[in-house]
C-alpha positions as CSV (number, residue, x, y, z in Angstrom):
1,X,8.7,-125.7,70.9
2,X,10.6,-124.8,67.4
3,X,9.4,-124.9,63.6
4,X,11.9,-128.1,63.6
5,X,11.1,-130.2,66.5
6,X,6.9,-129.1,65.4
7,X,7.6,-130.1,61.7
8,X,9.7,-133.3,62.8
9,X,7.1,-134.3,65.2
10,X,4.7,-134.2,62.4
11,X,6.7,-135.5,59.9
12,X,7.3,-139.0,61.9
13,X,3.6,-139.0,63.1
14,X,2.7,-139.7,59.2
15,X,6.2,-142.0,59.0
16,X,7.3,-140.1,56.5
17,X,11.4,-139.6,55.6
18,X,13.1,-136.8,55.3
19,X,13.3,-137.4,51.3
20,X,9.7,-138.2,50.9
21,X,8.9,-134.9,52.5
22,X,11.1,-133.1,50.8
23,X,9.6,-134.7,47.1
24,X,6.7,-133.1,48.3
25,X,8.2,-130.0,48.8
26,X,10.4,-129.6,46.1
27,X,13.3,-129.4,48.4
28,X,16.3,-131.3,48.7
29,X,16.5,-133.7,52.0
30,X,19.1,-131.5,53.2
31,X,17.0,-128.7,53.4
32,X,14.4,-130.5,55.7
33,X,17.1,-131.5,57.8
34,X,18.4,-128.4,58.4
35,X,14.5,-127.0,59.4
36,X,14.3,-129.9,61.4
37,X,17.9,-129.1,63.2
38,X,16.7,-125.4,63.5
39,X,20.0,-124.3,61.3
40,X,17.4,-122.7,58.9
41,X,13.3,-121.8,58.8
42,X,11.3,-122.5,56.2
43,X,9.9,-119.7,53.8
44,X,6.2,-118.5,54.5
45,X,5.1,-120.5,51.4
46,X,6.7,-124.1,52.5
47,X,5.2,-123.2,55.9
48,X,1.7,-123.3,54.4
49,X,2.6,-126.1,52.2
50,X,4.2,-128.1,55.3
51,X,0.6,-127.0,57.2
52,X,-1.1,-128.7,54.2
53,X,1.2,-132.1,54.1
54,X,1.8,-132.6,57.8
55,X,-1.9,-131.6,58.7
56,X,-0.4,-128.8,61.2
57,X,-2.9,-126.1,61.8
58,X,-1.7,-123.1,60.3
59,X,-1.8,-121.0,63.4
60,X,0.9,-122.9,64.9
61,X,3.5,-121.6,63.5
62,X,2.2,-117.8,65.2
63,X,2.4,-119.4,68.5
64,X,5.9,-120.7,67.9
65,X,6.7,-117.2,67.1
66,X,5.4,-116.0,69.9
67,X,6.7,-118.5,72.4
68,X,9.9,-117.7,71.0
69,X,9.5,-113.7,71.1
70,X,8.7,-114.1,74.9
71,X,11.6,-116.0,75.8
72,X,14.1,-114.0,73.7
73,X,12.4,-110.6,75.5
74,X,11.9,-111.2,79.2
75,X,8.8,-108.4,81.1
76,X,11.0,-105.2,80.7
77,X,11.5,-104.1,84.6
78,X,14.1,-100.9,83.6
79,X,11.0,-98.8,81.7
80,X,11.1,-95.9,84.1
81,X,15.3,-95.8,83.0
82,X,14.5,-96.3,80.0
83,X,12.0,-93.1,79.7
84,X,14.8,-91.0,81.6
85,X,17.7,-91.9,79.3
86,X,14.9,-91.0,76.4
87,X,14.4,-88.1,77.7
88,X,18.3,-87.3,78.3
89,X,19.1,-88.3,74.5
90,X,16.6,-85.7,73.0
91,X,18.7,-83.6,75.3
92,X,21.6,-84.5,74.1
93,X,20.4,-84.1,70.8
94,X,19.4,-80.4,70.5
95,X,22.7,-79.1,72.4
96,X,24.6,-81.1,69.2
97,X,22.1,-79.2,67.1
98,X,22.9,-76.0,68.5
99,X,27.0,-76.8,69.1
100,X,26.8,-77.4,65.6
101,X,24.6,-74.7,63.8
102,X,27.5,-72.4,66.0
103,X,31.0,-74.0,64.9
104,X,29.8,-74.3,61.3
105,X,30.8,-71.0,59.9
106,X,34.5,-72.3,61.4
107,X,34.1,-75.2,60.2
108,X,33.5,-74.2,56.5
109,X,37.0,-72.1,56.7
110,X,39.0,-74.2,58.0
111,X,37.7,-77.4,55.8
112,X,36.1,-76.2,52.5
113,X,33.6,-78.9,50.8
114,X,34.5,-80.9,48.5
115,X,33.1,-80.3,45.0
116,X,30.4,-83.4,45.3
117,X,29.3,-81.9,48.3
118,X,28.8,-77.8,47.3
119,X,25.2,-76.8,46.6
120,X,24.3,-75.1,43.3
121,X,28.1,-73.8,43.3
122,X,28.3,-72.4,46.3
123,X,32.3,-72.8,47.8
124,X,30.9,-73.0,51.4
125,X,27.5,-73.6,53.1
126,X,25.7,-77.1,53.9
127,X,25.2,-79.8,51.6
128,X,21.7,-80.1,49.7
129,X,19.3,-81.9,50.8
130,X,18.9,-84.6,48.6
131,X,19.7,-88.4,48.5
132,X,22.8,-89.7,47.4
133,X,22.5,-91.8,44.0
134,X,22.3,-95.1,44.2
135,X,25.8,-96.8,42.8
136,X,25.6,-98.9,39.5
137,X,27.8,-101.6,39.8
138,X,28.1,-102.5,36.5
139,X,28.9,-98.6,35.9
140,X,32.2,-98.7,37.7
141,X,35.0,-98.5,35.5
142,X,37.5,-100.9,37.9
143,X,35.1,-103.9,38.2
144,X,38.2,-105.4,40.3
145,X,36.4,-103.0,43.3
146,X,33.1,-105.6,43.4
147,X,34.2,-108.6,41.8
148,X,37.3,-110.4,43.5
149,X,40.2,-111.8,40.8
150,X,39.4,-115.4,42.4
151,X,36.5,-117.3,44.0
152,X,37.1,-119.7,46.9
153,X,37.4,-122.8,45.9
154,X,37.8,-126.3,47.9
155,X,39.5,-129.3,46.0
156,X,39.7,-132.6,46.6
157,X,41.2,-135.7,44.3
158,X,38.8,-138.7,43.4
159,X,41.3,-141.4,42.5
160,X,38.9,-144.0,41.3
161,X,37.6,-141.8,38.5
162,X,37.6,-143.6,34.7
163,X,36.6,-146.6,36.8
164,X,34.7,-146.2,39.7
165,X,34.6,-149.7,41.9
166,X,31.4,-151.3,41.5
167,X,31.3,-154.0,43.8
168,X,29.7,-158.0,43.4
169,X,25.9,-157.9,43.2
170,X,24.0,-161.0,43.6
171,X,22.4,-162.7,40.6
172,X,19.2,-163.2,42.6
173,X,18.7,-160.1,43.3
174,X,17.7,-159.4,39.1
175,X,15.7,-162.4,39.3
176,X,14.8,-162.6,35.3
177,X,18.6,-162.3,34.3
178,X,17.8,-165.4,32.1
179,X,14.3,-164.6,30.9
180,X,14.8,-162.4,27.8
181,X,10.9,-162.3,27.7
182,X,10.4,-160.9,31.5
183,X,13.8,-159.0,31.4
184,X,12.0,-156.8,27.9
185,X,9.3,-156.4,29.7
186,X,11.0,-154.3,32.9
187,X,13.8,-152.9,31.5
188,X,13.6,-149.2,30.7
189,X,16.5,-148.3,28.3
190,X,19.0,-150.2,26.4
191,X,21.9,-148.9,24.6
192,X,25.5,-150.4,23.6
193,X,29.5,-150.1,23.0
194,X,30.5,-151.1,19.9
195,X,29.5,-152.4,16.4
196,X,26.6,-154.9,16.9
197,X,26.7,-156.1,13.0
198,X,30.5,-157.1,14.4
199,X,29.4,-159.5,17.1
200,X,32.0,-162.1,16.6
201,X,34.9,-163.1,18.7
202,X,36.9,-160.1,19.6
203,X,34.8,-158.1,18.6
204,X,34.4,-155.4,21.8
205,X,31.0,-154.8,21.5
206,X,28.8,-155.1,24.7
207,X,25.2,-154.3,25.4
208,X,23.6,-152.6,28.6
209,X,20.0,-153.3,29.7
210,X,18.5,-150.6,32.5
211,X,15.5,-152.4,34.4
212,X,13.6,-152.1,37.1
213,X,12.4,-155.1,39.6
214,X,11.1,-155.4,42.9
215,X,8.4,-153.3,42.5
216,X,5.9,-152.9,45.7
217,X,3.4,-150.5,46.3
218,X,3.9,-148.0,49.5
219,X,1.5,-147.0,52.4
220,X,0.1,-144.5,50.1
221,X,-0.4,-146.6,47.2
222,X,2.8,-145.4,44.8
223,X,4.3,-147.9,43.4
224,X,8.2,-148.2,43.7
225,X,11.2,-150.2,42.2
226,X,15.0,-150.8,42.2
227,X,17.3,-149.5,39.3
228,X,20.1,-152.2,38.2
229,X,22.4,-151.3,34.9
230,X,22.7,-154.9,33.4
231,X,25.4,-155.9,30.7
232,X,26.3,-158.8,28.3
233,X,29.2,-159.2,25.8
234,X,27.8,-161.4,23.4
235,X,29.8,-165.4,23.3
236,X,31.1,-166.8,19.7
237,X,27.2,-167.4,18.7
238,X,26.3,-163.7,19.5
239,X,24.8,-164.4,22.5
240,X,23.7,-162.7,25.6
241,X,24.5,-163.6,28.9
242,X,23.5,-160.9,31.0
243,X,24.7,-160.1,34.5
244,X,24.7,-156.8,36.5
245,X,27.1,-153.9,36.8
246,X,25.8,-152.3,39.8
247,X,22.5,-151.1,41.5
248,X,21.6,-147.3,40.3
249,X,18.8,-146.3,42.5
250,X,16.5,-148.1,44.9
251,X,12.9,-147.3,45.9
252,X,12.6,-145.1,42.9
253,X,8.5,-144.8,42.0
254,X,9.5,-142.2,39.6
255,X,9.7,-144.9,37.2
256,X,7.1,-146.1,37.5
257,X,5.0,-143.0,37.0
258,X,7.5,-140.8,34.2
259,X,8.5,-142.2,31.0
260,X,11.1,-139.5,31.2
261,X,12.7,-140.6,34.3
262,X,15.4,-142.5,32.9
263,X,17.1,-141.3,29.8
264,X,20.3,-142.0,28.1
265,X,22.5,-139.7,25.6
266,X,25.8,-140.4,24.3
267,X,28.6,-137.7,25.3
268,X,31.7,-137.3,23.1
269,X,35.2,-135.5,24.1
270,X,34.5,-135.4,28.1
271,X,37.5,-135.4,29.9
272,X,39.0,-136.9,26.6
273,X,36.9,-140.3,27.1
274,X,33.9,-140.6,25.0
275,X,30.6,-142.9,26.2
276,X,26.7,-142.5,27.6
277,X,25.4,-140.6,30.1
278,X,22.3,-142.2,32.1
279,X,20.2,-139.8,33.9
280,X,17.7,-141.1,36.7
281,X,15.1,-139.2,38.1
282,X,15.1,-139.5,41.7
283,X,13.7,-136.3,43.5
284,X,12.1,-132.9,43.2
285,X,16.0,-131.3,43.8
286,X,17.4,-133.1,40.4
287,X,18.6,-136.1,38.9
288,X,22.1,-138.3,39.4
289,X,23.6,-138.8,36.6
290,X,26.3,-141.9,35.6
291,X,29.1,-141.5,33.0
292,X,29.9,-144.8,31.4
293,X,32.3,-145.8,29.4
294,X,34.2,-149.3,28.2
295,X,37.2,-150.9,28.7
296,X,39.7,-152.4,26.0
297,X,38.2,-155.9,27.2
298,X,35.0,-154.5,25.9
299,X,33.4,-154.7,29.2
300,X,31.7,-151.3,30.6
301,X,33.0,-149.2,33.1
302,X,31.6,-146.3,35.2
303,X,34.0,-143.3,34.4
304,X,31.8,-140.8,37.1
305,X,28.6,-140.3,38.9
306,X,27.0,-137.1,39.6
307,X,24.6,-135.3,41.8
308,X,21.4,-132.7,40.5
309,X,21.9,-131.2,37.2
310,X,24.6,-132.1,35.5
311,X,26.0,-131.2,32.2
312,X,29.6,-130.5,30.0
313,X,31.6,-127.8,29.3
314,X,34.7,-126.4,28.6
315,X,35.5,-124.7,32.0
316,X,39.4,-124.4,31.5
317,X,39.1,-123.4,28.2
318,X,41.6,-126.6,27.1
319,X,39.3,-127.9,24.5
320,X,38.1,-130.8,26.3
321,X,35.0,-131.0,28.3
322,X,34.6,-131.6,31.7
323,X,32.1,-132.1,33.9
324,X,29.8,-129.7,35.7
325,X,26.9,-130.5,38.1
326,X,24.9,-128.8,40.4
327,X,21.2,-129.5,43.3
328,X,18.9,-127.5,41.8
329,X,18.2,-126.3,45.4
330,X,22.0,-125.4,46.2
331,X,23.8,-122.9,44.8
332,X,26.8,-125.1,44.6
333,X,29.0,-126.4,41.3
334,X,31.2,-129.3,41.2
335,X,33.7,-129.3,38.3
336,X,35.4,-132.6,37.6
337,X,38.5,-132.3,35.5
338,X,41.3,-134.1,35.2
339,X,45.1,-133.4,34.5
340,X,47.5,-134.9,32.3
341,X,50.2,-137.4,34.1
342,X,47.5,-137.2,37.4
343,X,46.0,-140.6,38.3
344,X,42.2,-139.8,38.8
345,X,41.0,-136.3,38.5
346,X,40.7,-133.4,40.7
347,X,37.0,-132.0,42.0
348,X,36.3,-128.3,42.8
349,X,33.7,-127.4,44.4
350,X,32.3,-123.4,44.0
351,X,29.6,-122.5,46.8
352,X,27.6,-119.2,46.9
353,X,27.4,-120.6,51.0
354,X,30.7,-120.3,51.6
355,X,31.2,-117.5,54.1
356,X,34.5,-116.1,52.0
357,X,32.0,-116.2,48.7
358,X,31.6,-112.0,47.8
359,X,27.9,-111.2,48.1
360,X,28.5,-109.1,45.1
361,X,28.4,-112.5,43.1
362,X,25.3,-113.8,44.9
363,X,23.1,-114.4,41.5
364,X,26.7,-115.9,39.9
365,X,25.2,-118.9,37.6
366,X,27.3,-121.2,35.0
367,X,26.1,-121.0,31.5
368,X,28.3,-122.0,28.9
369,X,27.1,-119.9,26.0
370,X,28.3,-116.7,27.8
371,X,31.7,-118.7,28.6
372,X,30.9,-120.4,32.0
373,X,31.0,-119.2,35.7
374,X,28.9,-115.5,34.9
375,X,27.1,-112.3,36.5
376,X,25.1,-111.2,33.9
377,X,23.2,-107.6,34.2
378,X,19.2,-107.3,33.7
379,X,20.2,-106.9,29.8
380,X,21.8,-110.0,29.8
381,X,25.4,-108.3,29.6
382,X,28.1,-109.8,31.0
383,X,29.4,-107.9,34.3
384,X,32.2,-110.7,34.9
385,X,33.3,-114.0,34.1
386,X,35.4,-116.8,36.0
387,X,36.7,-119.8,34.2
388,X,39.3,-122.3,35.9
389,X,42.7,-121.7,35.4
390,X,45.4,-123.5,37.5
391,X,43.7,-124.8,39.8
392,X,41.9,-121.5,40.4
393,X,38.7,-119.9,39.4
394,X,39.5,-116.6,38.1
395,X,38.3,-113.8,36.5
396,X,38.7,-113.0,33.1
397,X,39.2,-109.8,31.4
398,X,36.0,-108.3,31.5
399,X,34.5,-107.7,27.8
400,X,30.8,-107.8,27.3
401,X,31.2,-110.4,24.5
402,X,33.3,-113.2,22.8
403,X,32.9,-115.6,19.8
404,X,30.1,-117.9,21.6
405,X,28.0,-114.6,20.7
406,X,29.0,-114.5,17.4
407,X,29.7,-118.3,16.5
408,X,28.6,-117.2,12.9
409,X,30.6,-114.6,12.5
410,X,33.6,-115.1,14.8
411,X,35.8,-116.7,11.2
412,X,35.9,-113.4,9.2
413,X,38.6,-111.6,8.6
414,X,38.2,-108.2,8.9
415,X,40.3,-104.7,7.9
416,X,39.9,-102.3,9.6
417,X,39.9,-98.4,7.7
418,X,41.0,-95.4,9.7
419,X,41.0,-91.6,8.5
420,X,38.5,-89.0,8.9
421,X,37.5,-89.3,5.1
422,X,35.6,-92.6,6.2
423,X,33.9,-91.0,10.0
424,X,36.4,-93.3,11.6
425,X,37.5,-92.7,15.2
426,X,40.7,-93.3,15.0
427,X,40.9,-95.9,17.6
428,X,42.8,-99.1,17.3
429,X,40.1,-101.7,16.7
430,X,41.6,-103.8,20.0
431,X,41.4,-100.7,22.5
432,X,38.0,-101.0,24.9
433,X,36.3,-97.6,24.0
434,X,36.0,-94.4,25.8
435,X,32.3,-93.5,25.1
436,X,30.9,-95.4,28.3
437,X,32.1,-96.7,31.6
438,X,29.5,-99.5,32.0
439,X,30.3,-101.4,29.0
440,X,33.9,-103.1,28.0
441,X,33.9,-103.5,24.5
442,X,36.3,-102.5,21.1
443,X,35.3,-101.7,18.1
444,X,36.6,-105.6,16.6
445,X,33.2,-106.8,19.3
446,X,31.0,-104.4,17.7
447,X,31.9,-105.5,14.4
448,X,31.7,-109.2,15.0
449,X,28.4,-108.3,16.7
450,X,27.5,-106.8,13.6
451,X,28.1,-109.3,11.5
452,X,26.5,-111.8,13.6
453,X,23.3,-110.1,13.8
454,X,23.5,-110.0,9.6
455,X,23.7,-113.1,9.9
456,X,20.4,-113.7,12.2
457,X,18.7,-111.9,9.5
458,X,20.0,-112.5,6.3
459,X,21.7,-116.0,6.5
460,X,24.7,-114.6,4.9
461,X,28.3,-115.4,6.0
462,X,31.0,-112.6,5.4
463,X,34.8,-114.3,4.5
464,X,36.1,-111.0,4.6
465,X,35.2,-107.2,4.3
466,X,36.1,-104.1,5.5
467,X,34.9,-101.8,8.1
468,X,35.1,-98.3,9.5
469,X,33.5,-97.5,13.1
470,X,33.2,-94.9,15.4
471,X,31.5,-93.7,18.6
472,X,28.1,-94.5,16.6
473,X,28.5,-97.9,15.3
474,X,30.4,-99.7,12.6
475,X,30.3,-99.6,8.7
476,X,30.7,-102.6,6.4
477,X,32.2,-102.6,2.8
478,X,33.1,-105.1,0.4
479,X,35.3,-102.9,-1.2
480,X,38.4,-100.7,0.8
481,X,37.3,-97.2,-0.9
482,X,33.7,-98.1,-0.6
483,X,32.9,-96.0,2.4
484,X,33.4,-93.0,0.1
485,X,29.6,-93.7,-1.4
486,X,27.7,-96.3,0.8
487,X,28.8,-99.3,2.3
488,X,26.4,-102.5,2.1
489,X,25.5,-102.9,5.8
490,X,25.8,-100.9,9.2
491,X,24.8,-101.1,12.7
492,X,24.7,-98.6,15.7
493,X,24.4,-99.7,18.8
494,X,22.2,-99.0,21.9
495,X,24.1,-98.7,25.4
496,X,24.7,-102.6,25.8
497,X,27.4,-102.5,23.0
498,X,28.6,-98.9,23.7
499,X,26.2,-96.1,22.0
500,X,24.4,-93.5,24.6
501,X,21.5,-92.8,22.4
502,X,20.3,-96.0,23.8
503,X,18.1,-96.5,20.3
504,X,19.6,-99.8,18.4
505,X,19.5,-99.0,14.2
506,X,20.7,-101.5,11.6
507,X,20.8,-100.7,8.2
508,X,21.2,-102.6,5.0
509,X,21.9,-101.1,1.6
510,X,21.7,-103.7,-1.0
511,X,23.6,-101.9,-3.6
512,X,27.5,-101.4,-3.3
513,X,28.8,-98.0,-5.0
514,X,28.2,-99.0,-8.9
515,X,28.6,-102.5,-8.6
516,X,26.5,-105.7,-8.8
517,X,24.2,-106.7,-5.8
518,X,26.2,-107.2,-3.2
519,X,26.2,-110.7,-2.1
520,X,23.7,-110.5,0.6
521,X,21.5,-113.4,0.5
522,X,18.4,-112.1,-0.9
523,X,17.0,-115.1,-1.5
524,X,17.1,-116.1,2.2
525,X,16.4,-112.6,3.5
526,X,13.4,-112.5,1.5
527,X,10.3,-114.6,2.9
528,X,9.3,-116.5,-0.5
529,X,5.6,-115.4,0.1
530,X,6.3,-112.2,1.2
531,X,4.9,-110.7,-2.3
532,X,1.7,-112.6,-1.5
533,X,1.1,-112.0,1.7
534,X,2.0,-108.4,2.3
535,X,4.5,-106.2,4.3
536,X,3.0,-106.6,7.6
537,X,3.4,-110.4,7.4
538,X,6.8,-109.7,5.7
539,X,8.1,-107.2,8.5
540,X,6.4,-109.6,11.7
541,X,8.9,-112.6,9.7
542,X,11.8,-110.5,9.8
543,X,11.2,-109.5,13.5
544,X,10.9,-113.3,14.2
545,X,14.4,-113.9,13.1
546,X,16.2,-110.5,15.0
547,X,17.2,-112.3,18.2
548,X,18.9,-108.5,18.9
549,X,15.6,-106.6,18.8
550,X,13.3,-109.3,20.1
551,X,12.5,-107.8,23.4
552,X,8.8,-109.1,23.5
553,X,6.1,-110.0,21.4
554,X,4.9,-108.5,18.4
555,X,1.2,-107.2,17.9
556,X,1.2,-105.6,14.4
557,X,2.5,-103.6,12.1
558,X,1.4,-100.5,10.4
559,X,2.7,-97.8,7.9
560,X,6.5,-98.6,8.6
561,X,5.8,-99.2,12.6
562,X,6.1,-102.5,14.0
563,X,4.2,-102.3,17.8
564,X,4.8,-105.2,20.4
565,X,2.5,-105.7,23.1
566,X,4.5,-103.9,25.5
567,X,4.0,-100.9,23.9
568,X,7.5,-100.6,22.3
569,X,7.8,-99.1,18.9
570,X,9.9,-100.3,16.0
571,X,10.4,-98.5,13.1
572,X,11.8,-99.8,9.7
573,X,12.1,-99.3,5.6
574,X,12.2,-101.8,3.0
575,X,13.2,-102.0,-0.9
576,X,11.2,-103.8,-3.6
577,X,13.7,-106.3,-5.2
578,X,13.1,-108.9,-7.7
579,X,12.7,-111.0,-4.7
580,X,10.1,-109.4,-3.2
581,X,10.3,-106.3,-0.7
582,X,13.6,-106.5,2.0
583,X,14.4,-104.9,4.5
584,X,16.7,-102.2,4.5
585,X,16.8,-100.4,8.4
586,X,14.9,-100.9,11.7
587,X,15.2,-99.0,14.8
588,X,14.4,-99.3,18.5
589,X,12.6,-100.3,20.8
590,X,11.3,-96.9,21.0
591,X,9.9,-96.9,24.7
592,X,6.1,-96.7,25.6
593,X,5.7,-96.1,21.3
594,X,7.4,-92.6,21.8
595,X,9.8,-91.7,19.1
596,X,12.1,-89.5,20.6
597,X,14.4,-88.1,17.9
């Protein structure tokens, strides 16, 4: 017996589906089917979960292993032989020992080490002893050596996308089409096309009713119901003569048990086409999703359906949306997008179980604030990025950041002042700096990052300034020549954004040379109770708003030190104003509360 033909027996003594088990189980159906087919096994937790459910002692699945161990291994007859060739490989063994430890002085003139390999500068003699370190991908300064320029793709051309056949649906089967009492009291959401205050002839407004009907109760007492979208364009007197579009789900008891489980939101620019999204609840592995949208007749149509989670995003970059879904238990993206003069649209599908994907891209996930298709490192920096491009996912040029980090900053226009009277570089604000392998990032980045995270704390939006940078961090000024005394704002950066001190500092100076206040929002950097309430309750606001520093909770501050409850250390300054104290520098995390410098 095997795990599949045990949990399969099981599964049909109870008369259970495949999809019902695998609600329980928070799997998809295709995984049970696979167990059950013996193309995959079950983790040790869903094996004691499927011991709970299909009342299957836990033991059993020991003896299956062991069934299995004795088949694979038959009674081992050739042990004598096997002791003898034993004994003849230790033999073996210490004559390569010896060979060796006698050719090695020849060895060493005839092939010197390489550097890597000498030991404490020795030209010749054995290696050391110690383990090689282990290889930091995202340290690698040609990240074309792990991650491939393209990820392999299939594609495949849905032709009835915009308007998805339907079909002819009996009237019966929505038995309270004409009961606007009994239809209110099953339907579940109700939305519409069109201006309803408009409802006169010609008017291309229609209305859409989701309800649920034939409702029974299963062998286990859940309760469960067909889905049907339901529509009426309202006649010369406005009104409604509903009929149905098409049957969304059947045997759902998720509605009947989750207010949430059907929801509707409208969606705006998606594959140029704008309309509502219904999502249905109908599994533990996600949730299918139908795009709808209405003809010039006024009559709806269904533009798409999707599978799992499914959301919308500018993949290729072309400023329309398309559509992106994905099982919550399968690593697996579909992408629908369409192409102007191409009838229907094209559909690519991206799986981490394709045997060509690169393992190096095995945690790969889409998120469209970091630009889509990403690897992201444990600091959340981004190691590589694909977007589609001509019919290809591809890989970008790698940079750490773009504008969807700095949305708030991403419009200023910045000047760039070089020279060594202002501590700058010298580098062109465009070139990827030298000071780090692991990071791709210029100087223009660190700048916008910068002004971003002034932004985070002060609410203040820069139109234009000047800056100066250098292997350190980056200087603001409001004024070309104002680097000479103090510019109003500066940040240095840890070793995400290219500094190797690895200890963050931002520094505000709210005073420009001889001038005025600069414009730094005051008013919004300053908590308007902050005179009442103290600098603690001051500093723990300020740390609320620092997305950049927030690397765990805070537990308190005290005398200029703001601890969180990891034991990391901040430390900061603030300046009285006639606002109330602000905040002028912070720096850290200091690890473990140790302020090492």
């Amino acid at each position: 017996m095997t795990y599949g033909t045990r949990i399969k027996q099981a599964r049909e003594d109870l008369r259970l589906t495949q999809e019902q088990l695998a609600e329980q189980l928070d799997v998809s159906r295709q995984a049970v089917s696979k167990w059950e087919a013996d193309l995959s096994r079950p983790t040790r937790e869903k094996l004691d979960r499927l011991s709970d459910i299909l009342d299957i002692p836990p033991e059993t699945w020991a003896q299956i292993d062991a069934e299995l161990e004795a088949v694979a291994q038959p009674p081992d007859a050739s042990r004598p032989w096997k002791i003898a060739t034993a004994v003849l490989a230790a033999a073996c063994l210490i004559l390569a020992v010896c060979l060796t430890a006698a050719l090695w002085p020849k060895a060493n003139e005839d092939v010197p080490l390489p550097p890597e390999e000498q030991r404490d500068g020795e030209k010749n003699g054995p290696p050391a002893e110690t383990e090689p370190p282990e290889e930091d991908p995202a340290a690698l300064t040609d990240p074309s050596e792990i991650y491939p320029d393209t990820l392999p793709i299939t594609l495949r051309r849905d032709f009835d996308f915009g308007d998805q056949p339907l079909g002819e649906y009996d009237p019966a089967l929505v038995p309270f089409l004409d009961d606007p009492e009994e239809l209110q009291k099953n339907e579940l959401q109700s939305f519409m096309f069109g201006d309803a205050a408009n409802h006169g002839p010609g008017s291309n407004w229609c209305h859409l009713s989701i309800v649920k009907t034939n409702t029974r109760t299963g062998e286990r007492g859940a309760a469960f119901s067909d889905i049907y979208l339901l529509y009426a364009i309202p006649d010369e007197n406005g009104n409604l003569d509903y009929q149905i579009l098409f049957r969304m789900a059947e045997e759902n008891h998720y509605v009947n048990s989750d207010p949430n489980a059907v929801t509707v939101e409208p969606f705006f620019n998606v594959l140029g086409r704008d309309g509502f999204k219904v999502l249905i609840t109908v599994g533990a592995s996600g949730r299918w999703g139908f795009y709808l949208t209405q003809r010039q007749d006024g009559t709806p149509a269904m533009m798409a359906a999707t599978t799992g989670t499914s959301l919308e995003a500018d993949v290729d970059e072309d400023g329309v949306l398309e559509i992106v879904h994905m099982w919550k238990n399968d690593p697996a993206w579909d992408i629908i997008d369409t192409e102007e003069g191409l009838e229907g649209a094209l559909i690519y599908t991206l799986s981490t179980h394709s045997e060509d994907f690169p393992g190096a891209l095995a945690d790969l996930r889409f998120d469209p604030e970091k630009g889509g298709f990403v690897l992201l490192s444990g600091q959340d920096a981004v190691l590589a990025r694909y977007a589609l491009q001509d019919r290809l996912i591809v890989r970008l040029p790698l940079t750490d950041f773009s504008s969807l980090d700095y949305p708030d900053a991403a419009g200023t226009k910045l000047t760039f002042i070089t020279g060594e009277e202002v501590l700058s570089d010298g580098l062109d604000p465009d070139e990827l700096l030298p000071y780090t392998d692991a990071v791709r990032i210029t100087h223009r980045q660190q700048a916008y990052l910068a002004l971003q995270e002034l932004y985070n704390i002060t609410g203040l939006k820069v139109d234009e300034c000047y800056c100066t940078a250098n292997e350190y961090g980056v200087i603001f000024s409001l004024l070309p020549d104002g680097f000479n005394q103090r510019g109003f704002f500066s940040m240095d950066f840890n070793s995400r954004c290219g500094n190797v001190d690895n200890i963050p500092s931002l520094h505000i100076a709210w005073k420009e040379l001889d001038n005025d206040w600069s414009p730094l929002s005051l008013a919004d950097a300053v908590r308007p109770e902050s005179r009442a309430e103290g600098e603690a309750e001051t500093m723990l606001w300020y740390y609320g708003r620092m997305k950049f520093f927030n690397t765990g909770e805070a537990s308190y501050v005290n005398l200029g030190d703001l601890w969180l409850e990891n034991g990391d250390l901040y430390t900061y300054f603030t300046e009285d104003t006639e606002y109330g104290p602000a905040l002028t520098s912070i720096t850290g995390p200091y690890p473990d509360g140790i302020v090492n410098h």
